[in-house]
DOMI-428215 format. One record per residue (C-alpha): x, y, z. Coordinates in steps of 0.001 Angstrom, whole numbers, plus 500000, padded with zeros to 6 digits. Each point is the difference from the previous one (the first is absolute). Layout:
DOMI-428215
XYZ ...
end
This chain:
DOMI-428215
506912603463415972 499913501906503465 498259498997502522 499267503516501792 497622502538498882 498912503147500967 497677500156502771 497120500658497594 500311497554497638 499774497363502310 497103501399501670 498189500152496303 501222496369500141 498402499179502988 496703502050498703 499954497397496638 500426497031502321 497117500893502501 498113500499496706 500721496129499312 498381498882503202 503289499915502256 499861502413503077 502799502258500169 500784498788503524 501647497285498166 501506501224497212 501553502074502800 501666497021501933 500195498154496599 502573502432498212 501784501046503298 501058496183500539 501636500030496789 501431503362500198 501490498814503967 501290497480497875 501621501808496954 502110501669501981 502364496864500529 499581498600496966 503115500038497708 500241499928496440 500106496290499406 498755496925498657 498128498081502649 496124499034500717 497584501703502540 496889498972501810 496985501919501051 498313499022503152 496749501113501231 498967500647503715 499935496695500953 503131499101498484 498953498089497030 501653500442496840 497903501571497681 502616500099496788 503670498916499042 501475502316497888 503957500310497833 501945502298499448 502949500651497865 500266503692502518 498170499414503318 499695503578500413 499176501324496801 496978497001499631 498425500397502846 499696503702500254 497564499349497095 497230498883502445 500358503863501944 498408501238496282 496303498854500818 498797501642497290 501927498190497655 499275496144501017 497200497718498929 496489499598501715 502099496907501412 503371500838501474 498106503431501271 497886497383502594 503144498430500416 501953503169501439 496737501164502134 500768496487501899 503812500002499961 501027500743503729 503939498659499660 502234498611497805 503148497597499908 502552499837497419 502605497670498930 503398501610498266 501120497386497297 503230500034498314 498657500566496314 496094500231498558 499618495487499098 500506499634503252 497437502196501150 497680499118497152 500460496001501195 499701501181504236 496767501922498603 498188496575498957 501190498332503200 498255502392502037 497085500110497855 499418496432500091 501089499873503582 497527503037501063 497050499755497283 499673503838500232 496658501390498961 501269502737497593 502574497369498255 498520498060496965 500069496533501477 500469496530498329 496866498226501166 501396496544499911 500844498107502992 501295496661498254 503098499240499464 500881498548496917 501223496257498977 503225498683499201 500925496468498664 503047498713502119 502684497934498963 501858498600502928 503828500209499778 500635498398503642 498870496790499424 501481496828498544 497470499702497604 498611503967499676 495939500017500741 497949502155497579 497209502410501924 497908502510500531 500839502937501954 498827503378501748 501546502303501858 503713500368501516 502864498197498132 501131497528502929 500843497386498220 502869499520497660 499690499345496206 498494501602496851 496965502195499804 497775500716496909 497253502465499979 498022502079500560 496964497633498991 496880502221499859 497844497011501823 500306496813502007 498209498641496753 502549501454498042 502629497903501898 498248496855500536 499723499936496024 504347500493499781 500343497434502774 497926497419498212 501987500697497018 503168499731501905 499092496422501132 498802498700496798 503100501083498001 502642499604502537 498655497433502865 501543502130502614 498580499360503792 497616502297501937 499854497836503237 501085501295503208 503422498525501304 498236497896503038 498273498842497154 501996499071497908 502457498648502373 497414497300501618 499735498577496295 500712496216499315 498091500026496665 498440502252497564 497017501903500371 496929500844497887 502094502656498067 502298498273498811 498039497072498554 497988502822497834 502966501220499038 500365503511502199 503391498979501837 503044498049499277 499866498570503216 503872501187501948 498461498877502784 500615496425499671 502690500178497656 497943499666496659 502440502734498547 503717500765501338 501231503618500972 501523500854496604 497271498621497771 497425502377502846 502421502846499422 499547500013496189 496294500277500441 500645502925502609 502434501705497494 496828499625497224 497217501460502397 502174503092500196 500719500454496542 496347499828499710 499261502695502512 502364502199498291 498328499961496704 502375497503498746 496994497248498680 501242500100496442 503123498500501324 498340497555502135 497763498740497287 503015499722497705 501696497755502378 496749497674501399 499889499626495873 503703498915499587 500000497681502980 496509498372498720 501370499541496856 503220498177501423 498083497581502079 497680499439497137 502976498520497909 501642498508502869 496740498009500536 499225501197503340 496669500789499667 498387500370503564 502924502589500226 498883500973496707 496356500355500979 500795501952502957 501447502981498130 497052500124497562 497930500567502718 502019502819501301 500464501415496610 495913500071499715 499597501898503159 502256502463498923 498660500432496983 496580500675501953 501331502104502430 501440501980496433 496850500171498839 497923501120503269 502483501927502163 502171501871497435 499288503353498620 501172501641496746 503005501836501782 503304499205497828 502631501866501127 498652501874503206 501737498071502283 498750500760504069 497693502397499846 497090501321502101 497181502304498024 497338503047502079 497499501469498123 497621502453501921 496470500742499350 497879502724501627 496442500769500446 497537501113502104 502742500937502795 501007496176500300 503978499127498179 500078496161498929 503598498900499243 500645496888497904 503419498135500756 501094497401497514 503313497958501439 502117498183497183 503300497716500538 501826498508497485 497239500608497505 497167498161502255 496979501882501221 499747499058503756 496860502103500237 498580503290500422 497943501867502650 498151503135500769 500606502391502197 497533502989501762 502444502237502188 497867502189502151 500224503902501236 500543500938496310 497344502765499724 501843503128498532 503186498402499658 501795500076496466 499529496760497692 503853499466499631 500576500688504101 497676497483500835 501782497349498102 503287501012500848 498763500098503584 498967496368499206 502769498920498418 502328500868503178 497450498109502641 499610497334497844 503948499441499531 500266500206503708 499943495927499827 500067498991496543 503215499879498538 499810502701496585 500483497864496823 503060501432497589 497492501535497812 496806501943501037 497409501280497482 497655502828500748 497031501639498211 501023503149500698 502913502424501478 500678500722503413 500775503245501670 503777498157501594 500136497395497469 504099500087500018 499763500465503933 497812496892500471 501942497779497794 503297500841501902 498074499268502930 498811497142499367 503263498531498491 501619501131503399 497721497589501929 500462496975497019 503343500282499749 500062500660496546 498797501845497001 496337500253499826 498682502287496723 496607501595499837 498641501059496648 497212500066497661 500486497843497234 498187501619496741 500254496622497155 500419496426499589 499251497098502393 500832502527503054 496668502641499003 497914497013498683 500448498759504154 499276503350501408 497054500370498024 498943496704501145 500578501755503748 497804503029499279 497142497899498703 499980497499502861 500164503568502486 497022500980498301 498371497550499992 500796499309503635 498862503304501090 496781499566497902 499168496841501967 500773501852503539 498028502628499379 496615497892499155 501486498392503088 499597502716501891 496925500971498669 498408496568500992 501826500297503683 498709503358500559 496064499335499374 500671496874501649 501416501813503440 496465502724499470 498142496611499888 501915499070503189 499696503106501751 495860500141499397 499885496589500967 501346500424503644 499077503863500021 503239501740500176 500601503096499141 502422499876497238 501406497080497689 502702498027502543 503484500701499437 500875497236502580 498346496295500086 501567498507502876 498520496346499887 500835497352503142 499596496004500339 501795497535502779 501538496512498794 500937497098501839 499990496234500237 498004498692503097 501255503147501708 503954499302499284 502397502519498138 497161502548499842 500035503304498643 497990502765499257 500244501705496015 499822503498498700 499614501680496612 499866503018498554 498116500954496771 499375503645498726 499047502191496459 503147498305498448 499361496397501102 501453497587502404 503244501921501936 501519496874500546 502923501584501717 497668501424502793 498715496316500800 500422498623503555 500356496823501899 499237499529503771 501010497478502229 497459499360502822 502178500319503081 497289500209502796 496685498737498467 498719496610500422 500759498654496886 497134497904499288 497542503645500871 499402501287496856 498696503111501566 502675500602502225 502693499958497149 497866502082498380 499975502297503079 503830499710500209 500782500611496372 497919502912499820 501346501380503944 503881499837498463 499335501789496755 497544502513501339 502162500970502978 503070500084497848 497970502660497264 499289502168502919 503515500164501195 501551500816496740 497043502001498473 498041501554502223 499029502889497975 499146497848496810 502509501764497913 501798496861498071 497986497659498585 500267497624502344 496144500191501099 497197497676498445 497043501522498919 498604496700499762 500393496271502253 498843497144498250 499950497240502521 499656496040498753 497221498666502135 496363500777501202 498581501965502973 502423498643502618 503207501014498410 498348503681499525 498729499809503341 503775499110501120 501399502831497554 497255503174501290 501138498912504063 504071500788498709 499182502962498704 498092501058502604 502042499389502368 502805502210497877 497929502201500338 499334500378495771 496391500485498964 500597501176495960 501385496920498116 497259498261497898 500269496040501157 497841497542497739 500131496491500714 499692497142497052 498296496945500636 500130496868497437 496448499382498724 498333497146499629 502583497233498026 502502501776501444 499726503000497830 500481498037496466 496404501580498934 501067503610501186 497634500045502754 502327501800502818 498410502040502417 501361503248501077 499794501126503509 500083503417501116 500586501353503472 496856501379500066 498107496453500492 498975499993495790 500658497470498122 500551500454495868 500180497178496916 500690500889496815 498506498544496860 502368497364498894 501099501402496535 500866503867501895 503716501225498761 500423501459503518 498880496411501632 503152498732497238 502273502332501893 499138499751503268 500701495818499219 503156500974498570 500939501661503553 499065497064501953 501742497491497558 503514502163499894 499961500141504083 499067495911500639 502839499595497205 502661502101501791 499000498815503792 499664496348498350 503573500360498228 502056501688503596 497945497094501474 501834497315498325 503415501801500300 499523500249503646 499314496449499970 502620499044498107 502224501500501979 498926498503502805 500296496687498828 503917500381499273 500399502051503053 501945497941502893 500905500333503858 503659501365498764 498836502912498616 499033501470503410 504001499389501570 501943503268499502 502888500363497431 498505496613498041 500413500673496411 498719497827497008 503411498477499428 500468498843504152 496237499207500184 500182497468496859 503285498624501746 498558499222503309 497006498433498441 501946497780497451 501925498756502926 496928499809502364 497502498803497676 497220502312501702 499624503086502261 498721498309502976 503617497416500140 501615503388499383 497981501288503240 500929496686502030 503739499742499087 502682500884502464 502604502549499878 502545497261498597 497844498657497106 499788503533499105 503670500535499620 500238497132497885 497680501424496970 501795501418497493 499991503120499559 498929500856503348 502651501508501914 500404500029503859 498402503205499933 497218499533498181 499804496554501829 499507501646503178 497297502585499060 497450497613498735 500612497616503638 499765503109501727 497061501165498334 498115496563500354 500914499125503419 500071503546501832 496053500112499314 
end
């Protein structure tokens, strides 16, 4: 399709899109971007992004011919409600030539995910998901739970659909096969067996209680079970009973019936009717009411290691089978594709996105939609769990929506709050203090928006002057990046944890900013410390409001507070933690782990590490003259 037209027809264009509610001025500068564009586009495969006037990407976009795809957006008339908004914004464009159309359909959901463009559906999901890792550089491999990149080397297994969903295969893991899940310092300090072992969770390598062979055997087993071998695992726990049974070695004996009976539990509660499927993963999509729930079943080896819904976002007027194929690529991005991949329904580059995706796996990934047998009898399981998914999000909503009205006539604003920013301050007799933010909205808690603050200037034991530095930093900051209020970066409601003072504190900041718009309520615990739902709320204009104790909007508000004292209480203890193992080393530059551990195994402490001379140094191993000399130097020079 051609992306010039007759004078004319563009300005009829133009007339329909005014119509819409876009001014022509922009339309104007909207289609002549693209068109300054077009004319250095060639006729290949690559991917494009649209930028508005401040530079933000405002959509990611492949092609299999650069040129020919994006002259579409110059035919105004001819675009949805959606992508004609989108071209009124546009301003400039970049584009990336790619040697064939995967690898711009595989670049496209980098950038998305990288960018979060407003006109791209989006996967709203900003947890990564778990892995169970076997160690294979280790003398006796450690079993574990993982997230995020593969650093370590070794065997991984998953997707699980839930932490739960692992926990459950790790339990199972150490019941049938004893394998360890200590840390190495752990198990390294050992000189006798601990709790796990004596209720029969380990085999105990640590202190020799099993040799490297007979551990090995047990490793070889836990992978056959991973990979859907169990029948042949049960078969052999059954043979070797029965042959220490007749050779009269019955503790031995009792030992495998054990671990036959939790795998024939784990049969029973973790298994799923799937007989020849193999490694699969399973989408169904449901739609109504504007809002796409996507169901995601993940089987290995025959096990069901969970499922888990999905709500992608920016999906109004987008095609059904686009927004899961949109899906599908973002959430591939960092979960490895299983062999086999069932879907409810076709997609408009089905073949495309299965080359694609076997590209990035390294081997051949089929998409299809199975129509009989054990493969349809699992979709169909997808599709109801979708809907029924969706159903429950939608009363969801429903319940969130009156509950934000309720909110909103509470503290008199003029519109339900899309943004609940809600504060509190932790510390320990004013040490490792820190101030806490989160974010809560129409959808819920946006836990990838939440904050942590450490108090750099305050006095630490002030509550109101952390409260006045926390809310300084992040108010300062919004105004910097978002002056105009365009993003949603801006609350339209503060909750602050604390009474009159902490308000008082919070109105001086914003003051002072120079902000006189943003609704700031403080909560103060009632009396029992807020266990009969008797909090007050204090407003900035000297009222004071309690709600009666059974209120749904009082439940919420509760909910707030609770979520922020458990996130600031949570980064407390991490900071302290930290803390505790931190040491005098870690300040000397070019002091790794592996020198730092060194110099204090030598030393005994960081202080004898401070008072030794430059010849003691020398003499730790490890420690070369070097390295010697800069931690002297750095000790002594101050």
């Amino acid at each position: 399709m051609s992306g010039y037209g007759p004078p004319d027809r563009f300005n009829d264009e133009r007339a329909a899109f005014t119509v819409r509610g876009v001014d022509a001025p922009d339309l104007d500068a909207g289609v002549a971007a693209i068109r300054n564009v077009l004319k250095t586009l060639p006729p290949a495969p690559g991917v494009y992004r649209m930028h508005d006037a401040k530079g933000d990407v405002l959509y990611v976009g492949k092609a299999r011919a650069l040129k020919s795809r994006v002259a579409n957006y110059c035919q105004v008339k001819q675009l949805s409600k959606r992508l004609q908004r989108m071209v009124a914004q546009c301003r400039s464009m970049t584009v990336v030539v790619t040697n064939n159309e995967a690898e711009a359909l595989l670049l496209e959901a980098q950038l998305i995910k990288r960018y979060r463009p407003p006109y791209n559906v989006l996967l709203r999901d900003d947890k990564s998901f778990p892995f169970i890792l076997l160690r294979g550089d280790q003398q006796f491999p450690r079993v574990q739970k993982h997230r995020g990149a593969r650093k370590w080397q070794g065997e991984y297994y998953g997707p699980f659909a839930s932490a739960g969903s692992v926990n459950n295969t790790l339990n199972a893991l150490q019941k049938l096969f004893l394998l360890r899940s200590c840390t190495d310092g752990f198990f390294k300090t050992r000189d006798r067996p601990c709790l796990l072992y004596q209720i029969k969770r380990c085999s105990a390598p640590c202190v020799g209680r099993i040799d490297e062979a007979g551990y090995g055997e047990l490793v070889k087993e836990a992978k056959d079970f991973l990979a859907g071998k169990a029948t042949q695992v049960q078969a052999k726990l059954g043979a070797e009973m029965s042959q220490a049974a007749e050779a009269m070695d019955f503790e031995r004996a009792v030992v495998l019936r054990d671990r036959l009976k939790a795998l024939t539990f784990i049969q029973g509660s973790q298994f799923i009717n799937a007989e020849g499927v193999g490694d699969a993963d399973i989408f169904a999509l449901a739609a109504k009411e504007g809002v796409v729930g996507i169901e995601a079943f993940f089987i290995r080896g025959g096990q069901n290691w969970g499922h888990r819904s999905f709500f992608p976002s920016h999906v109004a007027d987008v095609p059904e089978a686009e927004v899961l194929q949109q899906f599908l690529l973002q959430f591939y991005e960092e979960v490895p594709p299983a062999r086999t991949i069932f879907i409810d329904r076709a997609l408009p580059e089905q073949v495309l996105l299965a080359e694609a995706l076997a590209k990035q796996a390294g081997r051949k990934v089929a998409i299809g939609t199975p129509q009989r047998g054990t493969r349809r009898r699992l979709l169909d399981q997808a599709k109801r769990n979708a809907a029924e998914a969706l159903d429950r999000r939608l009363a969801e909503s429903t319940t969130q929506a009156k509950l934000l009205r309720e909110v909103a006539e509470l503290f008199d604003l003029s519109e339900p709050p899309n943004r609940i920013e809600v504060y509190d301050n932790s510390h320990i007799q004013g040490t490792n203090a820190l101030g806490a933010m989160i974010v809560a909205g129409p959808e819920g808690f946006r836990k990838g928006q939440y904050r942590k603050f450490n108090i750099k200037q305050a006095a630490t034991d002030d509550d109101y002057a952390m409260m006045r530095e926390v809310l300084q930093r992040r108010f300062a900051r919004a105004q910097a990046e978002d002056p105009d209020r365009d993003g949603d970066t801006w609350p339209d409601l503060v909750l602050l944890d604390g009474g009159r003072g902490q308000l008082n504190a919070a109105k001086a900041v914003l003051e002072d900013l120079g902000i006189e718009d943003v609704c700031m309520v403080g909560v103060a615990k009632g009396p029992h410390h807020g266990r009969e739902g008797r909090e007050v709320f204090h407003l900035l204009d000297g009222r004071e409001i309690t709600l009666p104790p059974n209120a749904p909007v009082l439940f919420y508000l509760q909910r707030l507070r609770d979520e922020v004292h458990r996130f600031a209480i949570g980064a407390h203890r991490d900071k302290r933690a930290r803390a505790i193992g931190a040491s005098p080393l870690d300040e000397v530059p070019g002091i790794g782990p592996a020198r730092k551990k060194a110099l204090l195994m030598h030393f005994g402490t960081g202080r004898a590490v401070r008072n030794a001379s430059l010849e003691d140094l020398q003499k730790a191993p490890g420690v070369s003259a070097n390295v010697a000399q800069t931690v002297y130097d750095f000790y002594h020079s101050r």
